[in-house]
C-alpha positions in Angstrom: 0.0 0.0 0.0 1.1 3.3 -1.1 2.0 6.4 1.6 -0.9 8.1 1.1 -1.4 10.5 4.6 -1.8 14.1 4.0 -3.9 12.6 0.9 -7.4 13.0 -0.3 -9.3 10.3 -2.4 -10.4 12.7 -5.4 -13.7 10.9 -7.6 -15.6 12.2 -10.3 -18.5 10.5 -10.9 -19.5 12.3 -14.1 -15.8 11.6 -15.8 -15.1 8.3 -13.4 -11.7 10.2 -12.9 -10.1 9.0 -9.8 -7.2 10.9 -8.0 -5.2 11.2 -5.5 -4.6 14.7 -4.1 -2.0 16.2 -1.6 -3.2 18.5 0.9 -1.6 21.8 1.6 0.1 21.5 4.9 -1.4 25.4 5.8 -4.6 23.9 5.4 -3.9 20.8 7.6 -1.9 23.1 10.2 -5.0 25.8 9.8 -8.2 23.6 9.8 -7.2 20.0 11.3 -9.3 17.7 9.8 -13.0 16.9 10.2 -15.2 19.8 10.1 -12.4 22.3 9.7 -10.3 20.8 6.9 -13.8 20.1 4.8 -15.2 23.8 5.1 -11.7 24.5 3.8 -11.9 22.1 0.7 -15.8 23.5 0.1 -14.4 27.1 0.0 -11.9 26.2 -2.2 -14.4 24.3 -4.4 -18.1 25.7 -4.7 -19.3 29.2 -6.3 -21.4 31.5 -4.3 -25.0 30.7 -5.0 -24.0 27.5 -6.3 -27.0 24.7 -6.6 -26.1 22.3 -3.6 -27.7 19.5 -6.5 -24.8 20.6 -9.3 -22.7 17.9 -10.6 -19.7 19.9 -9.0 -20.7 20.7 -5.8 -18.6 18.2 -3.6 -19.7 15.7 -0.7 -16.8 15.4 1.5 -16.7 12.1 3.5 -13.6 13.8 6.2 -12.3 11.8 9.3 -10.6 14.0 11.9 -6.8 14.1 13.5 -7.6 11.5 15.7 -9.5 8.9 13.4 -8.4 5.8 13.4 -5.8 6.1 16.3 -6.8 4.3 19.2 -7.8 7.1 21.0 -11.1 6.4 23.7 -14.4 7.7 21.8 -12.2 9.1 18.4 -14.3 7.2 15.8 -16.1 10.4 14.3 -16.5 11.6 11.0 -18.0 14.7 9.5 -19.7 15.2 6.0 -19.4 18.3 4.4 -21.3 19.9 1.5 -23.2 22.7 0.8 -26.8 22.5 2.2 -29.8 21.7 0.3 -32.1 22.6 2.7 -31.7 26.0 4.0 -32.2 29.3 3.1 -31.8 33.2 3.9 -34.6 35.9 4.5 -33.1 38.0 1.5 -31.7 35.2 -0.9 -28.5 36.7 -3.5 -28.9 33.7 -5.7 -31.3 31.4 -6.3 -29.8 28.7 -4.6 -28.5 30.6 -1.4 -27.7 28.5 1.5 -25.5 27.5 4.2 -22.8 25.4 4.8 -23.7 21.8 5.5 -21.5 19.5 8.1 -22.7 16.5 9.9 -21.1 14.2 12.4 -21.3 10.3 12.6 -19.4 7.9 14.3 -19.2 3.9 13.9 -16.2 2.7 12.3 -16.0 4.0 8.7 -14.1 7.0 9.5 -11.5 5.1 11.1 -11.5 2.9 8.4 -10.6 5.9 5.7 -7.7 6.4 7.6 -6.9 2.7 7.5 -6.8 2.9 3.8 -4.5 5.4 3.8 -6.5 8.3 3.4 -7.3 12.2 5.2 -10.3 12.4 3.1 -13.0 10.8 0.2 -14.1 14.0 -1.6 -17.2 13.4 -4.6 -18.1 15.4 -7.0 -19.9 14.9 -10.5 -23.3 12.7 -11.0 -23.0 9.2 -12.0 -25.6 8.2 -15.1 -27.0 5.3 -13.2 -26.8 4.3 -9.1 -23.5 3.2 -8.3 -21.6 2.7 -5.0 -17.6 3.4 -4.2 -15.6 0.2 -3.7 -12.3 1.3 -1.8 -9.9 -1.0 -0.4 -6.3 0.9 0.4 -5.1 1.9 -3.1 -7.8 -0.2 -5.2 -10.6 2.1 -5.7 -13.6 1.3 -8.3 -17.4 2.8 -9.2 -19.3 -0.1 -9.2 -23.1 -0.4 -10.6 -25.7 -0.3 -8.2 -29.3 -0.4 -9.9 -30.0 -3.8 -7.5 -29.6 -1.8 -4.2 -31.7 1.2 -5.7 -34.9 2.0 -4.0 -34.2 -0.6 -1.2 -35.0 0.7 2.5 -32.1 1.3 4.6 -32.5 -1.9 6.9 -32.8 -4.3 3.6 -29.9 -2.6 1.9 -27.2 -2.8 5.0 -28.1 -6.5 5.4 -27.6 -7.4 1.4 -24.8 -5.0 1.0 -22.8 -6.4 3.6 -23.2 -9.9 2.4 -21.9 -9.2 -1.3 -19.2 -7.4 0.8 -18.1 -10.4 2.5 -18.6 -8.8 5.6 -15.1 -7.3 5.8 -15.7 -3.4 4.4 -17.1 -0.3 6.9 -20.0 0.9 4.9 -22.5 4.4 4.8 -25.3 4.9 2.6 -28.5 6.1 1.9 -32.0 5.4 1.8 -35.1 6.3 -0.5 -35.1 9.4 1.0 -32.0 10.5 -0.5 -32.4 8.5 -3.3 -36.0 11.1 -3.4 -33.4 14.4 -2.5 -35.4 14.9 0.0 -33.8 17.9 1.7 -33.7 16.8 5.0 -31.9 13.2 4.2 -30.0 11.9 6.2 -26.5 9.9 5.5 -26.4 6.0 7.8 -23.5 3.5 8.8 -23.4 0.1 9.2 -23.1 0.6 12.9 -26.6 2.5 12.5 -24.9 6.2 12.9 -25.8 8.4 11.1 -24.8 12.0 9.4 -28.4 13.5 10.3 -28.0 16.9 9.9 -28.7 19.4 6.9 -29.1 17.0 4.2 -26.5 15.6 3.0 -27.9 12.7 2.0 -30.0 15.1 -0.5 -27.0 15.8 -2.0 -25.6 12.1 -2.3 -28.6 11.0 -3.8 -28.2 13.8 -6.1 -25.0 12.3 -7.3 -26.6 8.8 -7.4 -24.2 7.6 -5.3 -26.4 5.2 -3.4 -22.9 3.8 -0.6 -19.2 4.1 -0.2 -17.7 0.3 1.0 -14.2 1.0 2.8 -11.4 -1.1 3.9 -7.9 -0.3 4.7 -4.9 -2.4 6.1 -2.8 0.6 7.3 -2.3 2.8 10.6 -1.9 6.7 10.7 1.4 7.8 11.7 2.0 9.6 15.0 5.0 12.1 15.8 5.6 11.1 19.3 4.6 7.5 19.5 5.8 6.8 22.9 4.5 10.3 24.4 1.3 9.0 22.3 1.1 5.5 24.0 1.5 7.4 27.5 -1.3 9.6 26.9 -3.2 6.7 25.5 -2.8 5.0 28.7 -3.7 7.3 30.8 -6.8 8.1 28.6 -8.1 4.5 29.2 -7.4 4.5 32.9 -9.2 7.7 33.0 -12.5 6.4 31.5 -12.2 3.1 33.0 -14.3 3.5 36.0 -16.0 6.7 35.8 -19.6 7.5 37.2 -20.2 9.4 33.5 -18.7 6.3 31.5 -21.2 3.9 33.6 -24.1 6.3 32.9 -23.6 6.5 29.3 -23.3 2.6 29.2 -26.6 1.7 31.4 -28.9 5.1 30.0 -27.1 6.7 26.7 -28.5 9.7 25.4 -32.2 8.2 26.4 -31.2 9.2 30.1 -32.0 12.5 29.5 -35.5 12.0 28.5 -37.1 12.5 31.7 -34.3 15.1 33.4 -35.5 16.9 30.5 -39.0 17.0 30.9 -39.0 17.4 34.3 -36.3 20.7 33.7 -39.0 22.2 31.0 -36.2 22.3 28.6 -37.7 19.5 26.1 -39.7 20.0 23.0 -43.1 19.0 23.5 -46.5 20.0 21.3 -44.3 21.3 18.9 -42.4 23.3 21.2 -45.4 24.6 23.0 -44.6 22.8 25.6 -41.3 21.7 27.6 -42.3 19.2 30.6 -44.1 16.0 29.1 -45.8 13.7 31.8 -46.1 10.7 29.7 -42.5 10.5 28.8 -42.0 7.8 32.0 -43.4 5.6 29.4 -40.6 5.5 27.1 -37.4 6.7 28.8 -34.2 5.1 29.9 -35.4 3.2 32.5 -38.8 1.9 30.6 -37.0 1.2 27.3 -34.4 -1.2 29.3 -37.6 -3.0 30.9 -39.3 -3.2 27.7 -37.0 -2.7 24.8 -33.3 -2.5 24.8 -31.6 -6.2 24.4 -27.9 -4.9 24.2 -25.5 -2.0 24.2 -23.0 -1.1 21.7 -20.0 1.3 20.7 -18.4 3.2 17.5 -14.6 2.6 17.4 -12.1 2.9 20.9 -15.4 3.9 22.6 -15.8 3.3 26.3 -19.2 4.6 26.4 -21.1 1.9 24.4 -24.0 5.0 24.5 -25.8 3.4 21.6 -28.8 0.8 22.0 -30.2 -1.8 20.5 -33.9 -3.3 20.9 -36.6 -5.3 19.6 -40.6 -4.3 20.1 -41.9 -7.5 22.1 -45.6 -6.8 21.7 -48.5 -5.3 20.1 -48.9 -5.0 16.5 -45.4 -3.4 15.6 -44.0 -6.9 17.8 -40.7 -8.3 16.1 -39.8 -5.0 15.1 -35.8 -4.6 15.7 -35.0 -0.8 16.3 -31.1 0.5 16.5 -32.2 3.6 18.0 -34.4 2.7 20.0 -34.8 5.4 21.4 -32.1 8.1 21.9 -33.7 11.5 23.3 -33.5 13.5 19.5 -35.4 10.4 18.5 -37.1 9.8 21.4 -38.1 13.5 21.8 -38.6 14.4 18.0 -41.3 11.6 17.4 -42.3 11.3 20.7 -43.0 13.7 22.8 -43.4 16.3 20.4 -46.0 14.9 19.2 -47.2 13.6 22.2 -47.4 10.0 22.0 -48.0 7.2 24.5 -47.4 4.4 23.6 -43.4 3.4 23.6 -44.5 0.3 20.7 -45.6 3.2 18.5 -42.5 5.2 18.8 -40.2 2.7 18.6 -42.2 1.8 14.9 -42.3 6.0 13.9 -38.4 6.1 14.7 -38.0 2.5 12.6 -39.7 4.1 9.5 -37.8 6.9 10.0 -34.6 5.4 9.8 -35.7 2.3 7.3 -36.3 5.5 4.7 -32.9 7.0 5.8 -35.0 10.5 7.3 -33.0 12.8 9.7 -35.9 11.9 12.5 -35.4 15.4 14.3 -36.6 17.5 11.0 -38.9 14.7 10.5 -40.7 15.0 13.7 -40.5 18.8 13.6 -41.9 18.5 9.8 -45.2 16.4 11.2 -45.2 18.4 14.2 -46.0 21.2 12.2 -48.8 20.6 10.4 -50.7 18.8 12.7 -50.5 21.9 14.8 -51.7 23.7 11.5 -54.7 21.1 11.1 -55.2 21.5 14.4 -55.8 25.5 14.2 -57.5 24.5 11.0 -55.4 26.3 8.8 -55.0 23.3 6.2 -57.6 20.7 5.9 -57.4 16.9 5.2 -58.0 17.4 1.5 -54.6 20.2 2.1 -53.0 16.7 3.9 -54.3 13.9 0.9 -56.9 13.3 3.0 -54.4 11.9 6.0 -56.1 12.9 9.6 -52.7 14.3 11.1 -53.5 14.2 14.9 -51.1 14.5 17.7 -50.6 10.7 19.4 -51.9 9.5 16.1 -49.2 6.1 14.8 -51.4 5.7 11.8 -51.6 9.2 10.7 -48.0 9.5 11.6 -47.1 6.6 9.6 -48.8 7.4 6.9 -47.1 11.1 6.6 -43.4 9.5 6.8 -44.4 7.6 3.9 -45.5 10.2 2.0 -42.8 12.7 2.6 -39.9 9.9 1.8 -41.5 9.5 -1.5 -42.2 12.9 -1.7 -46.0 11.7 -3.3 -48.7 14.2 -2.8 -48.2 16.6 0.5 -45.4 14.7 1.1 -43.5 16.7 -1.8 -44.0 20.2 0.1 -43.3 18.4 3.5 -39.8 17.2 2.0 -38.7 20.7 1.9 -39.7 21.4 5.7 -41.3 23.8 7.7 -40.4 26.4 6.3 -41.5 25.9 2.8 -44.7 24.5 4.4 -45.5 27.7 6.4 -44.6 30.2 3.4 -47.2 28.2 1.2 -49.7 27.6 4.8 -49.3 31.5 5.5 -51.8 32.5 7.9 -49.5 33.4 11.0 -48.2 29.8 10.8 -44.7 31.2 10.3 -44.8 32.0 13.9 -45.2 28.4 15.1 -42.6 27.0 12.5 -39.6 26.0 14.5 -36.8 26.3 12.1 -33.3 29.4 12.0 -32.0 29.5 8.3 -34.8 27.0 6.9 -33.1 24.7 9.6 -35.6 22.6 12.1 -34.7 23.0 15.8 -33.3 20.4 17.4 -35.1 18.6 20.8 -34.4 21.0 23.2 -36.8 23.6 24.0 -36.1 27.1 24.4 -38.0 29.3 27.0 -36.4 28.0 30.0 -32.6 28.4 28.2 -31.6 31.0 26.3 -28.2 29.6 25.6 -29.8 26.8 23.7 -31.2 29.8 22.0 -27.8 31.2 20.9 -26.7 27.8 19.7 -29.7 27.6 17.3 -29.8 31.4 16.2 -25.8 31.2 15.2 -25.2 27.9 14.2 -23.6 28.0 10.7 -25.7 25.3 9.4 -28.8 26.1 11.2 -30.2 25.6 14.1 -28.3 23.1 16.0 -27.9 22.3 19.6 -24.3 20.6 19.2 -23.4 24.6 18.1 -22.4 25.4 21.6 -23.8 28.2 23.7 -21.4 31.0 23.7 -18.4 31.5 21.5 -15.6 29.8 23.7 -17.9 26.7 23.2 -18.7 26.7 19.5 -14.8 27.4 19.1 -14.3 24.1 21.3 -16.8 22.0 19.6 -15.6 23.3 15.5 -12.5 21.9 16.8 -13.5 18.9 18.1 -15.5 18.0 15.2 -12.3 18.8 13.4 -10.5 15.9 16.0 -12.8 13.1 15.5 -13.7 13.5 19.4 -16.7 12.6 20.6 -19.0 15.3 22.5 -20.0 12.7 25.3 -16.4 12.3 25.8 -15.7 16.0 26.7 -17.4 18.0 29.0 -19.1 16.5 32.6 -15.9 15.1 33.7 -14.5 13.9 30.3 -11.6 15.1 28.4 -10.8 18.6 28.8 -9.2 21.0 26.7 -5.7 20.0 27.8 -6.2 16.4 27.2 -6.9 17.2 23.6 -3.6 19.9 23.2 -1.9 16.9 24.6 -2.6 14.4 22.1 -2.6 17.0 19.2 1.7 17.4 19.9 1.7 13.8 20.3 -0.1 12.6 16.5 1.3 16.2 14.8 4.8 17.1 16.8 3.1 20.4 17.3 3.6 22.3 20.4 0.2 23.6 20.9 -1.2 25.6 24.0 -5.1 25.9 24.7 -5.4 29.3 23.4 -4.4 27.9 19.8 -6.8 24.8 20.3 -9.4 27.9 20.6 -8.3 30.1 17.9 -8.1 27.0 15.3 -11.9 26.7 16.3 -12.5 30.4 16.0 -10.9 30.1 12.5 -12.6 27.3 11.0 -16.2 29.2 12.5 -15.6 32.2 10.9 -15.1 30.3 7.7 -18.1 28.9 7.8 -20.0 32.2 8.7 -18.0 33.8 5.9 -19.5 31.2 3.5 -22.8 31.7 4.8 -22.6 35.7 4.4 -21.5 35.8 1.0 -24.6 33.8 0.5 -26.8 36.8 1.9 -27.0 35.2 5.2 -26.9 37.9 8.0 -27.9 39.5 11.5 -31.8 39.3 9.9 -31.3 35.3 10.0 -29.9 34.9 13.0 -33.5 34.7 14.7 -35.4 32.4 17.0 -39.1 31.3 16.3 -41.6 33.9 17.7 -43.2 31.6 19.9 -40.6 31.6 22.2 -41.8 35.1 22.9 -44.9 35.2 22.9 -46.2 31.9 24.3 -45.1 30.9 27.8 -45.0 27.3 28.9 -48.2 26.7 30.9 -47.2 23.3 32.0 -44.7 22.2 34.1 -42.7 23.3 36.8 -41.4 25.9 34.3 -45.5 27.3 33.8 -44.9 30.7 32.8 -41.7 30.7 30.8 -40.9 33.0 28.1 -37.7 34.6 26.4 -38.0 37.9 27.2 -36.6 39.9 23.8 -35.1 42.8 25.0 -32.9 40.6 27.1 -32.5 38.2 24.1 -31.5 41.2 21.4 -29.2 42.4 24.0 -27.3 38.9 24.6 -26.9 38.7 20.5 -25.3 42.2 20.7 -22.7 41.0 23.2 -22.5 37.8 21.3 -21.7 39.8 18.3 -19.6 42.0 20.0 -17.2 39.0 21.6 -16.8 37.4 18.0 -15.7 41.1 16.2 -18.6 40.7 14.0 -20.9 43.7 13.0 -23.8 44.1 15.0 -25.8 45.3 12.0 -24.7 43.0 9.6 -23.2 40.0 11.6 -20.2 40.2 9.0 -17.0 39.2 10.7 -14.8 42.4 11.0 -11.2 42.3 8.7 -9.4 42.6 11.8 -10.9 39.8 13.0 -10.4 37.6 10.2 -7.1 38.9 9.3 -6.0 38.0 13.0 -7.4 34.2 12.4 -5.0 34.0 9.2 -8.4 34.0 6.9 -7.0 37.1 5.1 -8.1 35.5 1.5 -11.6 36.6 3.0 -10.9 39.7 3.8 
């Protein structure tokens, strides 16, 4: 096998040209890996206003500086691309729209780096399906009009049997096949790349998997200052109280803290404290569904679950996410169901069609709130009753919307397409910043969650961090490979991570440059966005965070209050060197994170 670190995997699909590329080492030194070193590769590659669906916008498949080391909880991988789903208040172009980046861990980041590999970057538009075939240097485009149209579950079976059962795999399901804009990308290990559609855009290319396997090992700098740190790290996470709690709860544990907190989306976000959620969190799905626990690569936490529905009319019904609290929450609580059968079949559907589940259950959320108000009838919904704690209804919408058939066509674009055609004041109850569904956490009890959604690069997101220090932090950490539930409550800290950076790179890096590489690869990304016509006008929160209080709860009574919320943006603004009219990064600002080229 060829030397191929500091390499990206170059494929055309149009022109089934295959390359291999060397990185700049600036960009390496300047933007890591990951997150960073993608949003670099995009900049370099896409046109403002450019159609996230043209043959040469690129889908960058980008492990971080960790991958593949054995490193506790560095499996991650992001996908980058320019999103298909989102859009500004005052559009430049046609096809304005953020930045796209996604996370996902499993094992087929890792195994990227095995092959030898920084980075898979696609562009072009295959004639007919096809998926990637890369093992080390061998890389082929190979026909896949058998796999086409098969659901998700199906597919990673079949595929991984014609595979031998020795390549990591992701892939899509109908849903991207359908560019539906809120696709979502899935691994073997059932993670997933959720987030801002980009499996839109890889169904776009009619790229319906990429199959990896590599025999190799990333280098590291230090090796025996490595292997200390490595050490340590797994002594460290041996017996913790967090490790434990992800193991027993995962993110499910945080179903009913949640509710009981107010800070969960319930009603459509009407809501923050569900009472019937003790029928389907942590502890009821270990009772009732969960049969085993399991972890991406070098993960101690083994946060992920897997379960089978033992009764009822969904009985037999094997769920690999089953449920975490986005999934859990999104088509859950949200919509106020009961019945932990029925949401265990809602989040199956959802993932079986390859659906990111939290626009999903924002999407359906939505208009049964508008049937509800009786601003769209049934004949408006193809004569589906869309209640609230309805499976039927709800099954029936899923359907549509991954086939995009009928309503379901609208609904693919999201709430904010829906409420711009509804009209009606229904813009005030779609929960989306930049065309971007909120995630599961509610907002008028927390108006740091609010920050996260109102400036998140890609949308709202609730993995953005809550103040600048923290979205620096987490850009970063994307950039690493590190997983979130690794850092933070009594996980790595900062330090940690500066450690093992010398150790892989032979850098000597202090904490303040771990925060200014994440400041640099943010203001990228908002740079992007504002050449895009993004600005201060989109960096909003739903209006029903200020004008509808919770009236359940211990939280009854909740609301943002907006004077105090225009005032926190201001500061925000003011800590990042933005313009507070505009939101543009200042040049002195940029020029002092090296992104003069913007300037």
């Amino acid at each position: 096998m060829e030397n191929n670190y500091g390499t990206i995997l170059d494929i055309n699909l149009t022109t089934r040209k295959i390359e291999k590329l060397k990185l700049s080492g600036d960009d390496i030194k300047n933007f890591m890996g990951g997150r960073g070193l993608g949003m670099k590769i995009l900049y370099d590659r896409i046109k403002q206003g450019q159609n996230p669906f043209a043959e040469d916008t690129p889908l960058i498949f980008m492990p971080g500086t960790f991958s593949g080391l054995p490193i506790p909880s560095a499996s991650r991988m992001c996908v980058v691309t320019k999103s298909p789903h989102t859009s500004p208040k005052k559009p430049k172009y046609e096809h304005s729209s953020t930045v796209s980046y996604s996370n996902m861990g499993g094992f087929i980041g890792p195994e990227i780096k095995f092959a030898g590999y920084e980075g898979i970057v696609v562009t072009g538009k295959s004639p007919f399906p096809v998926y990637l075939k890369i093992e080390d240097d061998k890389v082929e485009i190979v026909d896949a009009g058998k796999f086409w149209g098969m659901p998700t579950d199906q597919f990673d079976k079949e595929f991984d049997k014609e595979l031998k059962h020795e390549f990591q795999t992701c892939y899509i399901g109908l849903a991207g096949e359908n560019k539906v804009s809120y696709a979502c990308i899935i691994s073997k290990a059932s993670k997933t790349a959720g987030r801002a559609g980009t499996g839109a855009v890889m169904g776009a290319k009619n790229l319906k998997a990429i199959a990896v396997r590599g025999t190799g090992m990333p280098n590291v700098a230090e090796p025996e200052k490595f292997t200390k740190l490595i050490t340590e790290a797994r002594i460290f996470f041996k017996d913790r109280t967090q490790t434990k709690w992800w193991r027993d709860y995962g993110t499910a544990g945080a179903l009913k803290p949640s509710s009981d907190a107010g800070s969960m989306a319930v009603k459509n976000y009407r809501e923050g404290t569900f009472p019937d959620i003790v029928n389907y969190d942590a502890e009821t799905a270990r009772q009732k569904i969960w049969k085993r626990n399991y972890a991406c690569y070098t993960c101690h936490l083994s946060c992920k679950k897997s379960g089978v529905v033992s009764e009822g009319r969904f009985k037999g019904t094997i769920v690999h996410d089953s449920p975490e609290y986005e999934t859990g929450t999104m088509l859950g609580a949200n919509l106020l169901m009961t019945n932990i059968n029925d949401v265990m079949k809602a989040i199956y559907d959802g993932d079986n069609y390859g659906l990111d589940i939290i626009s999903l259950g924002n999407t359906i959320g939505f208009l049964i709130e508008a049937h509800e108000k009786k601003l769209i009838n049934k004949e408006f919904l193809d004569d589906i009753d869309l209640k609230w704690n309805d499976i039927d209804s709800i099954l029936a919408m899923i359907k549509k919307i991954a086939k995009r058939e009928g309503i379901g066509d609208l609904a693919s674009k999201g709430v904010k397409a829906l409420s711009e055609k509804i009209g009606k004041g229904s813009e005030d109850f779609a929960m989306h910043v930049k065309g971007h569904e909120l995630a599961a956490w509610n907002v008028h009890v927390n108006s740091g969650t609010g920050i996260s959604y109102a400036t998140a690069n890609r949308g709202a997101c609730h993995l953005n961090g809550k103040n600048a220090e923290g979205q620096n932090g987490n850009a970063l950490k994307d950039s690493l490979a590190i997983c979130f539930f690794a850092t933070g409550w009594g996980g790595y800290d900062e330090q940690q991570l500066v450690d093992f950076v010398n150790a892989i790179t032979g850098s000597n890096w202090t904490k303040d440059d771990f925060f200014e590489t994440g400041e640099r690869i943010f203001n990228l990304e908002k740079m992007m966005n504002y050449r895009e016509g993004f600005t201060a006008e989109d960096d909003v929160l739903p209006e029903r965070f200020f004008k509808e209080p919770l009236t359940v709860g211990e939280k009854k009574g909740s609301v943002l209050v907006r004077k105090k919320w225009e005032q926190k943006m201001k500061d925000y603004y003011t800590e990042r060197g933005w313009d507070l009219k505009t939101s543009k990064p200042k040049d002195e600002t940029l020029k002092k994170l090296k992104l003069d080229f913007l300037v």
